[in-house]
N, C-alpha and C positions, 0 to 999 in steps of 0.2 A: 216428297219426303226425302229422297234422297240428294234433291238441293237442298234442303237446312241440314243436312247434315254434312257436308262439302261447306257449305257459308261457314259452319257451327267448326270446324276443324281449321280454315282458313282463317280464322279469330284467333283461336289459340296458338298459332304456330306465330302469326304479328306479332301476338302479346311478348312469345319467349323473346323472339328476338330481337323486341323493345327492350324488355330486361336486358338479353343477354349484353347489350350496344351500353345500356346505362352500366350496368356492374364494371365491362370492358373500361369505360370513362373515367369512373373511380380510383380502379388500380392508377388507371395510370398518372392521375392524377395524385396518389399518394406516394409512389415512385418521384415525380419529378420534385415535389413535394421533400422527398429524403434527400434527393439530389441535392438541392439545393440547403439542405442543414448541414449537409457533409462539407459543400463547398463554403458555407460561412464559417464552418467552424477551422478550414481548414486559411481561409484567407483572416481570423483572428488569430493561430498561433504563426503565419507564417513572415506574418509581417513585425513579429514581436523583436525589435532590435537585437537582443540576444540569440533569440533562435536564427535570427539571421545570418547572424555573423558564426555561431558555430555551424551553417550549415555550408559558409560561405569557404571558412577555414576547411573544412572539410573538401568538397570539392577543388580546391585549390592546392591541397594534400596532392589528390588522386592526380590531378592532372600534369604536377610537377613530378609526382615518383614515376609517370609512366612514360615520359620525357625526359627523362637525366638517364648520366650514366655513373652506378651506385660507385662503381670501383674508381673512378676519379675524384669522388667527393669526400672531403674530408681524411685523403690518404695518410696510413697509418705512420707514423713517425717515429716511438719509440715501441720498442719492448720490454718489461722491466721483469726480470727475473726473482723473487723472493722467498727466503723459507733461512733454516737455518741448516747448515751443512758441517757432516764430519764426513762422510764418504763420497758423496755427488759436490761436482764442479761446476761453478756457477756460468762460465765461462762456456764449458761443452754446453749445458742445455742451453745456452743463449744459441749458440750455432746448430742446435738439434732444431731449436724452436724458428726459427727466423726465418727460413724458406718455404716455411709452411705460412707463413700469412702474405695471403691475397686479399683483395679490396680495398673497400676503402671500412672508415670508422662505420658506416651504417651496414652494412654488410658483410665484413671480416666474420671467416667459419672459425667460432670458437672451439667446437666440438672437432676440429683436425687440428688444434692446435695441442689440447689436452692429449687426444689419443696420443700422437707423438710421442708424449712423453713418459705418459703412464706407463707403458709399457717396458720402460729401462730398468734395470737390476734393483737398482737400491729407490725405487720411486715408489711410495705407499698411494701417495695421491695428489693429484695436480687439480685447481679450478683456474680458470682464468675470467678475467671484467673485461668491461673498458673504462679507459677515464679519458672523459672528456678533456679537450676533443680530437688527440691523435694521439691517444698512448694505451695500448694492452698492459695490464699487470697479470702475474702468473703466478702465482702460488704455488710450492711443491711442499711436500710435506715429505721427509726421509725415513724411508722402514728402521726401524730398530734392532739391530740384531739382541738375538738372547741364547742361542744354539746355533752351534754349528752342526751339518750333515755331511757323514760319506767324504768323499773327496773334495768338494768343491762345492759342496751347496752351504747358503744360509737360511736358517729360520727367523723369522720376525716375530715383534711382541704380539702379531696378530695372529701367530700360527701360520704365516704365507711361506712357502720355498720358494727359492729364487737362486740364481746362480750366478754371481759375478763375475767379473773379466779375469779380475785379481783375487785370489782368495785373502782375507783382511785377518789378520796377528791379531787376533781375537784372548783371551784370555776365560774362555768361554765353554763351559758345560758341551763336549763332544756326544755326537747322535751315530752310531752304526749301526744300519737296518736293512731290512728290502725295501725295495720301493714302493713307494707308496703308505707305507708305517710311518710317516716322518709325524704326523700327527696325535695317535696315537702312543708313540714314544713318546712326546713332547708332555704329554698329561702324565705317563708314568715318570717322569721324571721329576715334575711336579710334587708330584703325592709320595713317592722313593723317598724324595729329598727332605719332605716336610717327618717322615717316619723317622727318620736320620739325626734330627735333630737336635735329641737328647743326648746323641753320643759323641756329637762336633765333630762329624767326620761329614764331608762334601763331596760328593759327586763330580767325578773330572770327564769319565767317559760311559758309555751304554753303548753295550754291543749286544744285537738281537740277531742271533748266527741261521744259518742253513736252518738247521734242525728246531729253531725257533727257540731256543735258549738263552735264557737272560744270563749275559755275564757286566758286574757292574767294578770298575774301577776307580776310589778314592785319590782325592789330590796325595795324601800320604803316599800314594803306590800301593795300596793295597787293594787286593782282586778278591771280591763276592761274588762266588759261581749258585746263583739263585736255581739254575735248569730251567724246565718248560712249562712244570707243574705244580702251582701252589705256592707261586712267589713270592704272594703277597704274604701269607701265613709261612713262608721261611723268612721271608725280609721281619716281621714281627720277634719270629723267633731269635734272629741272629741279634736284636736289639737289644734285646733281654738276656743274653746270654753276654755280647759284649760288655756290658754295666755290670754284669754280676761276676762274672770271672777274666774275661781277655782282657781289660783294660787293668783289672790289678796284675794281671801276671806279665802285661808289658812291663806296668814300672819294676816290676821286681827285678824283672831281666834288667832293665838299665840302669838301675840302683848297682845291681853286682856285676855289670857291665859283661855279661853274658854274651856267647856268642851268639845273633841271631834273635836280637832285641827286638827286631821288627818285625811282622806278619805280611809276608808273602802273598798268600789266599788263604779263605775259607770258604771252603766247599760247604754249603747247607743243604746239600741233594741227599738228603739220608733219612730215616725215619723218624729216626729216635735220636738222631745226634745230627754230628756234624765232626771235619777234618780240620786241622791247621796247621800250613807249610811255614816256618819261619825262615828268614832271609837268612843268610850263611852270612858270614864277618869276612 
């Protein structure tokens, strides 16, 4: 009994490992089987003239950039400076610009040739190209003045401060502030001016003092002492008072040639009114 059941177990264990040797054979039979569909498919696309040839360009790239030396190739020959200029000289940023290019035309650092420049007083924005096949062009684009600040600063049409070498004979709407206000004034000046409107009197200067007080002076010479509180609803006020009564009682004065035809200041820091200094003869 206990040999058939040793024979009867010694069966079974053949059989698996008949299976297991057949199963084994398949795989790898369907393996070499893929292998071989991978490699037909790969010797159909690779002999296809086109793919050859860009695969040929290609390695032929790699092997010549990793071989050369980029800053001999194609070295740079001009630099062309372009934009339209009233304050910046064409001539300085050609000599700002010039020692900053290295390499050659495939490797020239655009981005140190921009910063350079961007950063000078009157420059809003520089881009630079290349043009084939050994010339930089440089684009500058020049800030705009629209206010001047303080001592020596200028504002641009973009809102930017900036401070030039030269302060420029400007003819231009003046900013006095603390610092850092420069923007801020810039929109009140805006919206001042456009309140102004009906009475054709212009904005020459804004002074925003210690104590944060609005005092405003017209091209005329004339001083609107606005204060610190509620300027907007005094500047209102003074527009409506001007139209109604200050503007007839100028002409009157210089109809009868009065001394002291012209207005000095008006103070609008008051409640319920307002003062008026006229000019002495």
């Amino acid at each position: 009994m206990f040999n058939k059941n040793k024979k009867s177990t010694h069966i079974v264990k053949k059989r698996q490992a008949t299976r297991e040797q057949k199963r084994t054979k398949r795989n790898a039979k369907k393996l070499t089987n893929r292998f071989n569909d991978i490699y037909q498919i790969f010797l159909k696309f690779i002999w296809k003239p086109k793919l050859l040839l860009s695969s040929s360009i290609v390695f032929m790239s790699l092997y010549i950039y990793s071989h050369i030396n980029l800053d001999t190739v194609l070295p740079i020959q001009s630099l062309k400076i372009e934009g339209e200029f009233e304050f910046l000289n064409k001539q300085q940023l050609q000599n700002k610009a010039e020692p900053v290019v290295n390499g050659g035309f495939l490797n020239v650092n655009l981005s140190a040739i921009r910063n350079t420049l961007v950063d000078l007083p009157w420059v809003e924005s520089v881009s630079v190209r290349r043009q084939w096949p050994d010339t930089l062009l440089v684009r500058v684009i020049e800030q705009k003045p629209v206010v001047l600040w303080g001592e020596d600063g200028v504002i641009s049409a973009k809102g930017k401060l900036f401070s030039p070498q030269v302060k420029p004979n400007l003819n231009l709407p003046h900013l006095f502030g603390p610092q850092g206000q420069h923007q801020i004034m810039l929109k009140e000046l805006a919206r001042m001016q456009a309140w102004l409107l009906d009475t054709g009197l212009l904005i020459k200067n804004i002074e925003l003092n210690a104590r944060r007080s609005w005092i405003l002076t017209m091209t005329s010479g004339m001083e609107l002492r606005l204060g610190r509180e509620q300027m907007h609803e005094r500047l209102n006020r003074f527009v409506s008072v001007y139209k109604e009564t200050l503007e007839a009682e100028m002409l009157k004065r210089t109809k009868f040639k009065n001394a002291g035809h012209e207005i000095k200041y008006i103070d609008m820091r008051y409640t319920n009114g307002f003062s008026v200094a006229w000019k002495e003869a």
